[in-house]
C-alpha positions in Angstrom: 207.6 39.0 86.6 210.7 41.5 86.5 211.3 42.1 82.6 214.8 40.6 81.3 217.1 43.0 79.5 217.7 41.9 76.1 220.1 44.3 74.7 224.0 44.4 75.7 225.4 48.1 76.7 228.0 48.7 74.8 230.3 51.7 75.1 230.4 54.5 73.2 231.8 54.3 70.1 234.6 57.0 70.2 236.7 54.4 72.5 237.5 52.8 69.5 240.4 54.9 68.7 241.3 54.9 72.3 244.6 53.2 73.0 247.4 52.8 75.1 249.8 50.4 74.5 252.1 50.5 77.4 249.1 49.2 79.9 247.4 47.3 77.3 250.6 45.0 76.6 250.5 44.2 80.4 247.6 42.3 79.9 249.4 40.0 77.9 252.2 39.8 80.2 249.4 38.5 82.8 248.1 36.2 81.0 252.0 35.1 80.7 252.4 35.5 84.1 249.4 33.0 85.6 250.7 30.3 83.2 253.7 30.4 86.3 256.2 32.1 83.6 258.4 35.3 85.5 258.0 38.4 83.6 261.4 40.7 82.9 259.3 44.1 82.8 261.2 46.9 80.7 257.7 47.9 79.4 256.4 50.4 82.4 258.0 53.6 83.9 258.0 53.0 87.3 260.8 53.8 89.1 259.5 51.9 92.6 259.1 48.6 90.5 263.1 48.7 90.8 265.6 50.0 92.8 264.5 53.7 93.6 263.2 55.0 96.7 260.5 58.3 96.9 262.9 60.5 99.2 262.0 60.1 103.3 261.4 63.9 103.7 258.5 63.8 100.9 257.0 61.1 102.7 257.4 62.6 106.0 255.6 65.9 104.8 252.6 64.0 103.6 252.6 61.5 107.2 252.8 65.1 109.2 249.8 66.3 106.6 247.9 63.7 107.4 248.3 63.6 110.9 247.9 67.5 110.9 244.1 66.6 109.4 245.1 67.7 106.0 242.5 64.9 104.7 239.4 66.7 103.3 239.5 69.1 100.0 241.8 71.2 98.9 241.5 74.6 96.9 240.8 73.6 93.4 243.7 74.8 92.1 245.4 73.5 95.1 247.3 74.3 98.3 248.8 77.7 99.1 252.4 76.3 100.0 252.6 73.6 96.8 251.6 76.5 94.9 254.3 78.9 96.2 257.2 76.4 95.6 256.3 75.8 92.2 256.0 79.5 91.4 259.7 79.4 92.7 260.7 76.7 90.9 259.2 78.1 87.5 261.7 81.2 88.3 264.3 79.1 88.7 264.1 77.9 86.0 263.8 81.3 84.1 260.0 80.9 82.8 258.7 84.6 83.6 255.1 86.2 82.8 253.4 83.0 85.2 249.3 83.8 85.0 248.6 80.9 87.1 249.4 77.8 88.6 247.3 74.6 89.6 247.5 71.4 91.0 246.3 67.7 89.4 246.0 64.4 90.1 249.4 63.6 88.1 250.7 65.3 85.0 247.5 62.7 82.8 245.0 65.1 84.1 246.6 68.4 83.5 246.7 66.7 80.1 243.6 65.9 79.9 241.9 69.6 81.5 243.8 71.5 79.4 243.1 69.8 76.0 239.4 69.7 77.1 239.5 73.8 77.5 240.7 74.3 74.3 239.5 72.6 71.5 236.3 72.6 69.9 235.0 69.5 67.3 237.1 70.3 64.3 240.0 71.7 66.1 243.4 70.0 66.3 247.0 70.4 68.4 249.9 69.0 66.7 251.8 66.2 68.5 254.5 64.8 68.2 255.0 61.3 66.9 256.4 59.6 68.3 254.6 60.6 71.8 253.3 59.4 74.6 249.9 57.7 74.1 248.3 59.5 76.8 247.7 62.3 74.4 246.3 60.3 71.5 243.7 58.9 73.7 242.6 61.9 75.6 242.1 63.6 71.9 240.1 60.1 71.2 237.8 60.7 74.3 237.2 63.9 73.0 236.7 63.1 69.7 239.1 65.4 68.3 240.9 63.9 65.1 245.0 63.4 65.3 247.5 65.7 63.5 251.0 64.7 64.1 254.1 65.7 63.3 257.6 63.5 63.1 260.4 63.7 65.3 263.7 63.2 62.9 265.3 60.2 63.8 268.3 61.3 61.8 268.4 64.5 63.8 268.9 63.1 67.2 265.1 62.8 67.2 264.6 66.7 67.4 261.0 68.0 66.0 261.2 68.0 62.1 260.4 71.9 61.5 259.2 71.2 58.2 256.4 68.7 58.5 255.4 71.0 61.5 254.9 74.1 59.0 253.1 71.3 56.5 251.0 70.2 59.3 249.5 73.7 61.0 246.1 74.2 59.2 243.2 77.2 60.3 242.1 75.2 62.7 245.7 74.0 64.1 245.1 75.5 68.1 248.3 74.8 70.2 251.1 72.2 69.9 252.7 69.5 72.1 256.2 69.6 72.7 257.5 66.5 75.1 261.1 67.4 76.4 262.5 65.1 77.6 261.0 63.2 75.1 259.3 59.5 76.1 259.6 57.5 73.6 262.7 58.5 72.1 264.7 60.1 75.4 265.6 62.9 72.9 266.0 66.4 74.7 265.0 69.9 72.6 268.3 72.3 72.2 267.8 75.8 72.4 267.4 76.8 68.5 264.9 74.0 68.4 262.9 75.3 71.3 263.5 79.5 69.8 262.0 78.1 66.3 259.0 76.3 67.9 258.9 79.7 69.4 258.5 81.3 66.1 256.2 79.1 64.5 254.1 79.4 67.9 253.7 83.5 67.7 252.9 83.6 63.9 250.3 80.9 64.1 249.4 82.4 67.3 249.0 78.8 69.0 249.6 77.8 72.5 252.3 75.5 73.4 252.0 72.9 75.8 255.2 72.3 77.3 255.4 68.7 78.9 258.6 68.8 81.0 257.9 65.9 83.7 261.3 64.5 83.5 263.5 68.1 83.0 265.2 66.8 86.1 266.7 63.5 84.5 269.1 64.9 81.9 271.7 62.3 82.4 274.7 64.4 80.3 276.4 67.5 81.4 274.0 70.0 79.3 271.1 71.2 81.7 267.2 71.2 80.8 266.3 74.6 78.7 262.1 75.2 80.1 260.2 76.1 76.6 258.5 78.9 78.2 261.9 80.4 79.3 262.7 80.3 75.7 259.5 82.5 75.3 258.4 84.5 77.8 256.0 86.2 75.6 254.6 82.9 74.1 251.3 81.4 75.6 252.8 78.0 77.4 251.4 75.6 79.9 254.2 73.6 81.3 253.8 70.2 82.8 255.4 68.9 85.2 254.9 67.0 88.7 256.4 64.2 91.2 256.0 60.9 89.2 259.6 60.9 88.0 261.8 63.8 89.2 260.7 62.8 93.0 259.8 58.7 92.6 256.7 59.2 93.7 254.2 57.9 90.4 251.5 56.5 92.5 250.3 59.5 94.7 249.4 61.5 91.3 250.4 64.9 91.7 251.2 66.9 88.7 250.7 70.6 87.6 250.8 72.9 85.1 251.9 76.5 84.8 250.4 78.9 82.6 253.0 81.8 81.1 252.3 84.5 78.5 251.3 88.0 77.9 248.4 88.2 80.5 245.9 89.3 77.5 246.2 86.2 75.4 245.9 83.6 77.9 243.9 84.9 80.5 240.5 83.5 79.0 241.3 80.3 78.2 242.7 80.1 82.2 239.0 81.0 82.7 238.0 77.5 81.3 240.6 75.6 82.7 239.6 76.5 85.9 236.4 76.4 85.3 237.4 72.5 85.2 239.3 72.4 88.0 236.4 73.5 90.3 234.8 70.8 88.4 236.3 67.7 89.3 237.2 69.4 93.2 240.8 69.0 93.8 243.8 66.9 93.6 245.1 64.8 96.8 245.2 66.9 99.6 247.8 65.7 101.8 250.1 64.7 99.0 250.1 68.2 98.2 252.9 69.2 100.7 255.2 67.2 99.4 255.6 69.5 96.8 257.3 72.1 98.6 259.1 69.5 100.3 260.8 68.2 96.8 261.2 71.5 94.8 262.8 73.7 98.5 263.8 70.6 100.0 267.4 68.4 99.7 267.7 67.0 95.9 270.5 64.9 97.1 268.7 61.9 95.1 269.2 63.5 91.7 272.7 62.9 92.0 272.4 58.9 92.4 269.2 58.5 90.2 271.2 60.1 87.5 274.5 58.3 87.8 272.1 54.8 87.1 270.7 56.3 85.1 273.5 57.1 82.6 275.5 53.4 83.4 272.4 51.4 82.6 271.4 54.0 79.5 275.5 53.7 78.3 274.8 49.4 78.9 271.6 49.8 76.8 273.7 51.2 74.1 276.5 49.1 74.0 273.2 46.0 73.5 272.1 48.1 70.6 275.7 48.7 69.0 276.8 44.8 69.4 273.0 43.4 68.4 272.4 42.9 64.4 268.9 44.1 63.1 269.2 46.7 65.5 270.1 50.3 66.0 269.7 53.3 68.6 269.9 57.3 68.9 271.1 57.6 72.3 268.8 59.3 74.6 269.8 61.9 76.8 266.9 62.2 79.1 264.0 60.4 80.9 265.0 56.7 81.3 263.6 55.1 77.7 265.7 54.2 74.5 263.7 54.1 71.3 265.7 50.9 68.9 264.8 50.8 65.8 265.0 47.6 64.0 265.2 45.8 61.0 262.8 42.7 61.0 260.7 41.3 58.3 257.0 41.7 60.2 255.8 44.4 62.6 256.4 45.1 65.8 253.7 44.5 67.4 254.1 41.1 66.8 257.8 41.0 67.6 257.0 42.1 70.9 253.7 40.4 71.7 256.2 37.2 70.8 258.8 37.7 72.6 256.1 38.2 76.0 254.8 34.8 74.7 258.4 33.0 73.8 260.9 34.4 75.9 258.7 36.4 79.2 260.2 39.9 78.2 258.3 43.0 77.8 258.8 45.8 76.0 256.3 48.0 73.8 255.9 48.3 70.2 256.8 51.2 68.4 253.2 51.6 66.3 252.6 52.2 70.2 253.9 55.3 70.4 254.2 56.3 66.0 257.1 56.5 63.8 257.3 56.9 60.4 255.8 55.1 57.6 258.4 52.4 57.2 260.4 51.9 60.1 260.2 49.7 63.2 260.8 50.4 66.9 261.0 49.2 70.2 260.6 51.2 73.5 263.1 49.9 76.2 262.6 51.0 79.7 265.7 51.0 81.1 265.7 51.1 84.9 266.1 47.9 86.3 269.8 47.4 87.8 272.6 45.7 85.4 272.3 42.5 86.7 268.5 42.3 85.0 269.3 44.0 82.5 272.2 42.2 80.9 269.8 39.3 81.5 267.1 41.0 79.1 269.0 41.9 76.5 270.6 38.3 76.2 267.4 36.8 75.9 266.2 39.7 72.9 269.3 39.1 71.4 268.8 35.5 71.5 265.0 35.8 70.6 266.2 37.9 67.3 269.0 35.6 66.1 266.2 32.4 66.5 263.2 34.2 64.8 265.1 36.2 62.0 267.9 34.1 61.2 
């Protein structure tokens, strides 16, 4: 007779501290959902969920790939042309001293690669919090500890430059800078990015620049690149086609590496060292990335102008609304509330997907300071759904804090 395993496999324990609230709140709002309830989703950056297209020359370049036989691997570090037109954008954007260049499946796995070749156990990179969960987990996975530093709400959210200095120990190895920032939709200003700079070169850490929505700057001031700031400065910038180019679900990101050759040229080694490992990123997907950096950014111009009238609507909800308040963002398409309630937010939220079939995500999803509350708002759905949201919030707050 076959012997009967006894003994459950579990997983391994280092997934405890692995977290990520923006997908882990959806499963609440399907459990919602198959009681027959419609869900108002402001919870999940997806600009396809509403009403954004992916621009029909990207998806022509990929059909025309594809039909070409572009189906099998890719170079590891990806295609020749992709890998051209982001050189050209980097320029464009004034970053200088490139070392390399590489193409991932979405901006998550350059995340993920280029933690992985860097740290050792008893390392750490300073993030910022709030931040986007991604990072927390992938520093869970490999069981690297967290060491965070706060973004000043008072200051527009911009990196508080004090409890950065506080927080850089021995073993402190590079530092995440998010700009545009998700949560918070705070974008860096010059001095900021010259004194992260500074602190950079004396510590001599790397900075990892994560600039997927520098396109989406919905006022007049244009995205500053970090690694333009400093060209001397070891800096892997992140970018890709998930939000620029409304195109989240084929998964191409990439990273470029800038610095003085010297400094970054071995840890490059062990970044491709991983590429090679995990083979390549989608192949035909790939020429679409010379399509959207060379090709017609006539969509900009419309994403942007929603952009700003449903960000200036989400503002005017946080101005009229008591128990809550709002730094306006400038980038990305999130606003960050805070608010004043008497229990956390975690339960706000999880209640109001219960009570009322709106999602949003907690703040202690993303971090904030000892004290405070927060809400993430995404805010791309058209005015029409929105207005609709924020009534119901409103409502929910006045009924349950009263």
């Amino acid at each position: 007779m076959p012997v009967t395993q006894a003994r459950e496999i579990v997983p391994a324990t280092r997934l405890e501290n692995v977290h990520y609230a923006i997908r882990d709140l959806a499963c609440i709002a399907d459990e919602v959902a198959r009681q027959g309830h419609k869900i108002l989703p402001l919870n999940i950056g997806d600009p396809l969920n509403f009403d954004f297209k992916t621009p029909a020359h990207m998806i022509e370049a990929v059909y025309q790939a594809m039909r070409d036989g572009k189906n099998g691997y890719s170079p590891s570090s990806g295609i020749a042309p992709a890998l051209d037109a982001i050189r050209g954008e980097a320029v464009r954007k004034g970053i200088a001293n490139i070392q390399d260049v590489f193409v991932t499946s979405g901006v998550s796995e350059t995340v993920d690669i280029c933690l992985t070749a860097l740290l050792n156990p008893g390392d750490n990179v300073l993030t910022p919090c709030p931040d986007y969960p991604l990072y927390s987990a992938v520093l869970a996975k490999i069981e690297i500890g967290l060491n965070t530093y706060y973004l000043n709400e008072e200051d527009g959210w911009q990196p508080d430059l004090d409890d950065i200095k506080k927080k850089i120990t021995p073993r402190t190895r590079g530092i995440v800078l998010i700009n545009p920032n998700n949560p918070t939709g705070s974008v860096c200003t010059r001095k900021m990015l010259e004194q992260i700079a500074e602190l950079a070169r004396r510590h001599n850490l790397i900075i990892f620049a994560d600039e997927i929505y520098d396109k989406l700057i919905m006022d007049d001031d244009p995205h500053i690149a970090m690694a333009a700031v400093a060209p001397d400065v070891p800096v892997i910038t992140f970018g890709g086609l998930s939000k620029n180019y409304l195109a989240p679900g084929w998964r191409i990101g990439w990273g470029i590496a800038s610095g003085e050759a010297p400094v970054i040229k071995p840890y490059l080694e062990g970044v491709n060292k991983l590429l090679r490992a995990r083979l390549c990123a989608n192949h035909p997907e790939q020429y679409a990335i010379k399509a959207a950096l060379e090709g017609p950014q006539d969509h900009l111009v419309e994403v942007k102008r929603k952009l700003r009238s449903r960000r200036d609507l989400t503002m005017k909800w946080c101005a009229e609304t008591s128990r809550v308040s709002c730094v306006a963002p400038r980038g990305a398409f999130y606003a960050y509330p805070r608010i004043d309630i008497p229990e956390g937010d975690d339960v706000f939220v999880t209640e109001l997907i219960r009570q009322k079939y709106v999602t949003v995500v907690h703040g202690s999803g993303f971090g904030q300071r000892p004290g405070t509350k927060h809400f993430r708002i995404v805010f791309l759905p058209d005015e029409k759904t929105l207005t609709a949201a924020y009534s119901i919030i409103g409502d929910f707050l006045r009924e349950r804090y009263a």
